[in-house]
C-alpha positions in Angstrom: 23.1 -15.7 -5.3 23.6 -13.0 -2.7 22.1 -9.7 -2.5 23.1 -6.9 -0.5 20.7 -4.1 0.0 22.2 -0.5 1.2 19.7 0.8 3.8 22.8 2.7 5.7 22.0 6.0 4.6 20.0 9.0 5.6 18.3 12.2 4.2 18.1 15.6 6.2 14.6 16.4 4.4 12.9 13.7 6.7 13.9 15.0 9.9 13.3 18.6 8.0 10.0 17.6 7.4 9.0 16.3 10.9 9.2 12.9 10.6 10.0 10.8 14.1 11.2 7.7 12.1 14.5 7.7 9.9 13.2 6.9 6.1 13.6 2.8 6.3 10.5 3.4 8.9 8.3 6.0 7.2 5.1 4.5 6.1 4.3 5.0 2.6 0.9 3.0 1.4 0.6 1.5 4.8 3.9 0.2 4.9 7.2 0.8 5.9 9.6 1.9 3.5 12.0 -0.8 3.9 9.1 -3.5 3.5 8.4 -1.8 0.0 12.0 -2.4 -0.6 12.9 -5.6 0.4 9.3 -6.9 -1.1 10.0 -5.9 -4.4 13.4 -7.9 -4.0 11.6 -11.1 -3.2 11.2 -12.9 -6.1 14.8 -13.2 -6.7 14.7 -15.7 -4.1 13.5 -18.0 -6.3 16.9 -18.3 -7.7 18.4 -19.2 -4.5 18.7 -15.4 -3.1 19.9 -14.9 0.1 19.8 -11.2 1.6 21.7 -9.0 3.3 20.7 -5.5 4.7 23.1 -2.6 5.6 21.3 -0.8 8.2 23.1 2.1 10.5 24.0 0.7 13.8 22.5 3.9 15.8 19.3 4.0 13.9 19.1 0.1 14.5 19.6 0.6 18.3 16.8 3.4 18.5 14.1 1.9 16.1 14.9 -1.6 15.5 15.4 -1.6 12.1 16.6 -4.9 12.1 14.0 -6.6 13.9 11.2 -5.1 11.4 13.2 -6.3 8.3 13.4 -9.7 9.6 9.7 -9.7 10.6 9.3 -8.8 6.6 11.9 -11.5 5.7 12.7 -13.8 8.6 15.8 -15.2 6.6 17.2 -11.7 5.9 21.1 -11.5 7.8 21.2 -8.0 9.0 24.9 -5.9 9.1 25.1 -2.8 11.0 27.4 0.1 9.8 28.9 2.6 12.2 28.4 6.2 11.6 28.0 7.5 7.6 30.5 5.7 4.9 32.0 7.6 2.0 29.4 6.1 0.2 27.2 3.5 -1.5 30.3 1.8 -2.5 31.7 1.8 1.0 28.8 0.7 2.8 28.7 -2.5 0.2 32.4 -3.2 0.9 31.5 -3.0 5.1 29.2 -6.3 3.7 32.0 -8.7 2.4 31.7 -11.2 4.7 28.5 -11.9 3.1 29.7 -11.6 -0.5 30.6 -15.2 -1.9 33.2 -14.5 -4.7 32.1 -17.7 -6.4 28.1 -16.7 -6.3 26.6 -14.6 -8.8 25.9 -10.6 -6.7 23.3 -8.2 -6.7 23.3 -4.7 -4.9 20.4 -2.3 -4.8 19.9 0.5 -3.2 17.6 0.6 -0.6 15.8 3.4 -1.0 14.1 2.1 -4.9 11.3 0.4 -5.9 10.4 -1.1 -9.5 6.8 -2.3 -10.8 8.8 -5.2 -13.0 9.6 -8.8 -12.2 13.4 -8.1 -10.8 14.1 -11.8 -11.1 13.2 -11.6 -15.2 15.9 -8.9 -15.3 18.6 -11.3 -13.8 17.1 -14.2 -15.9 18.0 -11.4 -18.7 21.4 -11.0 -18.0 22.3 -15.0 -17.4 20.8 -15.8 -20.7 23.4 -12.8 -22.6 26.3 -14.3 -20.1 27.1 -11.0 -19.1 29.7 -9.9 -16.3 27.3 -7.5 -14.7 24.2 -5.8 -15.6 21.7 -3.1 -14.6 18.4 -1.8 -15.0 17.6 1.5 -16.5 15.3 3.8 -17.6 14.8 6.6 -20.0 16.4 9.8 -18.1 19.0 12.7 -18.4 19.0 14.7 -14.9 21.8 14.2 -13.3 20.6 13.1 -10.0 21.1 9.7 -12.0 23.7 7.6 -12.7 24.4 6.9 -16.2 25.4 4.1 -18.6 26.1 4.6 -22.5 25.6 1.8 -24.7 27.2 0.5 -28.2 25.4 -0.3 -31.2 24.7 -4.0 -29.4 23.3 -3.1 -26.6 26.6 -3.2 -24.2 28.0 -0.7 -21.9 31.1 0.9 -22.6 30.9 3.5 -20.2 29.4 4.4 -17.1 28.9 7.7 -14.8 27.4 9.0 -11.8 25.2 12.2 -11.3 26.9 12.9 -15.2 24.5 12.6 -17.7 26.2 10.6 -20.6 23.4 9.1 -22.6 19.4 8.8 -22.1 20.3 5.2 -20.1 19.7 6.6 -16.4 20.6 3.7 -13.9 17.9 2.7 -11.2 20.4 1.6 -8.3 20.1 -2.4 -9.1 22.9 -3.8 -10.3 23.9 -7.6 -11.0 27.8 -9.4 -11.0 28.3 -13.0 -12.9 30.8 -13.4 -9.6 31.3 -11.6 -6.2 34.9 -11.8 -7.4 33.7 -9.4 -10.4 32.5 -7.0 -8.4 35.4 -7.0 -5.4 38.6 -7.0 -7.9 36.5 -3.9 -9.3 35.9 -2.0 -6.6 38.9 -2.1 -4.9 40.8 -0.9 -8.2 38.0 2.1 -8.3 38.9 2.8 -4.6 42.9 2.7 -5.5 42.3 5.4 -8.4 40.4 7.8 -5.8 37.4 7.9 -8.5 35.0 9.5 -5.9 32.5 11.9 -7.1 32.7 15.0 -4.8 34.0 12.6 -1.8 32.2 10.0 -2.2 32.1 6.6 -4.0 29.7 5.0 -6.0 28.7 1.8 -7.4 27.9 2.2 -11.2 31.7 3.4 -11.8 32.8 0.1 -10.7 31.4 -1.0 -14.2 34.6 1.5 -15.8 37.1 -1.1 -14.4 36.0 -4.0 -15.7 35.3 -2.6 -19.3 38.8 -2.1 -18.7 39.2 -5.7 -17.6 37.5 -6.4 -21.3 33.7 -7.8 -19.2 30.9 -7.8 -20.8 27.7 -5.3 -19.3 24.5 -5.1 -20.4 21.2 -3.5 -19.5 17.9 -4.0 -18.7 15.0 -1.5 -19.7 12.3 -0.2 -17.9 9.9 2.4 -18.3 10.5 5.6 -16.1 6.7 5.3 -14.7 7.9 1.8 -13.6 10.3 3.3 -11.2 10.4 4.8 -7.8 13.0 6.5 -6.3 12.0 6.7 -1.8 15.2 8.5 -1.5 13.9 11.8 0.1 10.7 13.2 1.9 9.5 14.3 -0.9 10.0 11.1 -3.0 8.0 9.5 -0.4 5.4 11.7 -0.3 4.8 11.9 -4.1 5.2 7.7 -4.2 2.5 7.7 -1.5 0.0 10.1 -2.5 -0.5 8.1 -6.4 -0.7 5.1 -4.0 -3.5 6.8 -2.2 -2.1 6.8 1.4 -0.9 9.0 4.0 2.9 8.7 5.4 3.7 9.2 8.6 
């Protein structure tokens, strides 16, 4: 199994709010964001995982991003992205070479933490034989992403930052195939499905409804998630962890 994880991105409200280290580097608990992240990950290695981190080439030159993820996981392959992609879906696609379109796929976001065994949720969606899966959680703002579910539990539609049921996604998602996830992605890039210029991943589930796969979910509780996404995120994750950032 492969898993990507999309550390490529940025938020203004760090460097707004004085912090000298882009977000992967901000301590939170006593640790750096990115070792929250990629520690929560780490017991899907236990069914074969190997891992992949999108990190921004210019932030990786300054701070050595790389270097600290690999000090966290020393097996971890490390692919640098120039400049800012037209999204999470774009910074995934800059990390085919590590996709193996035979291999079951996950991509999360890395900017997320859960308090939940990630590897039971993949366990979860190999026993169902689904196509793909994702974890959610109770939630209708529509900073979200969004799935809606028929009366078995399956999704027959998804959005993003469109709230179109209570099933708010948490940024994890899971493909039977890297093949799945590729033939889907590059149809959603075809159709120009962008959401105010930039593209997504939990649309990709759209084309292969379309391609008659089966999705399902995984439930959480929204205490059990943590979104690190801005300053304040980080701040508010940190202080009920009893810590200072910095």
């Amino acid at each position: 199994m492969k898993v990507l994880i999309l550390m490529a991105g940025t938020h203004p409200s760090f460097e707004q709010a004085g912090y000298g280290f882009p977000r992967n580097l901000v301590q939170a608990k006593g640790k750096p964001v990115l070792q929250h992240v990629v520690e929560n990950l780490l017991s899907l290695k236990s069914l074969g995982a190997e891992f992949c981190a999108l990190v921004n080439r210019d932030e990786d030159r300054r701070f050595h991003t790389g270097r600290v993820l690999q000090l966290v996981d020393t097996a971890i392959s490390i692919q640098r992205v120039e400049g800012k992609t037209a999204g999470a879906l774009c910074t995934a696609l800059l990390g085919i070479d590590h996709i193996d379109p035979e291999k079951p796929l996950v991509i999360s976001n890395g900017d997320i933490v859960m308090d939940c065994d990630l590897r039971a949720a993949v366990e979860h969606f190999r026993s169902l034989d689904l196509d793909g899966g994702t974890i959610t959680f109770n939630d209708i703002h529509p900073r979200w992403s969004f799935v809606k579910l028929d009366e078995e539990g399956h999704v027959i539609e998804a959005a993003e930052k469109r709230p179109i049921s209570h099933h708010a996604t948490t940024g994890f998602y899971y493909f039977r195939s890297g093949k799945n996830f590729l033939d889907a992605a590059f149809r959603l890039l075809l159709k120009d499905a962008h959401v105010e210029g930039s593209f997504y991943i939990c649309p990709v589930f759209n084309e292969m409804i379309l391609d008659q796969k089966k999705i399902g979910t995984w439930q959480i509780e929204r205490t059990q998630y943590h979104t690190l996404k801005t300053a304040d995120d980080v701040r508010n994750y940190d202080e009920s962890h009893g810590s200072n950032p910095s």
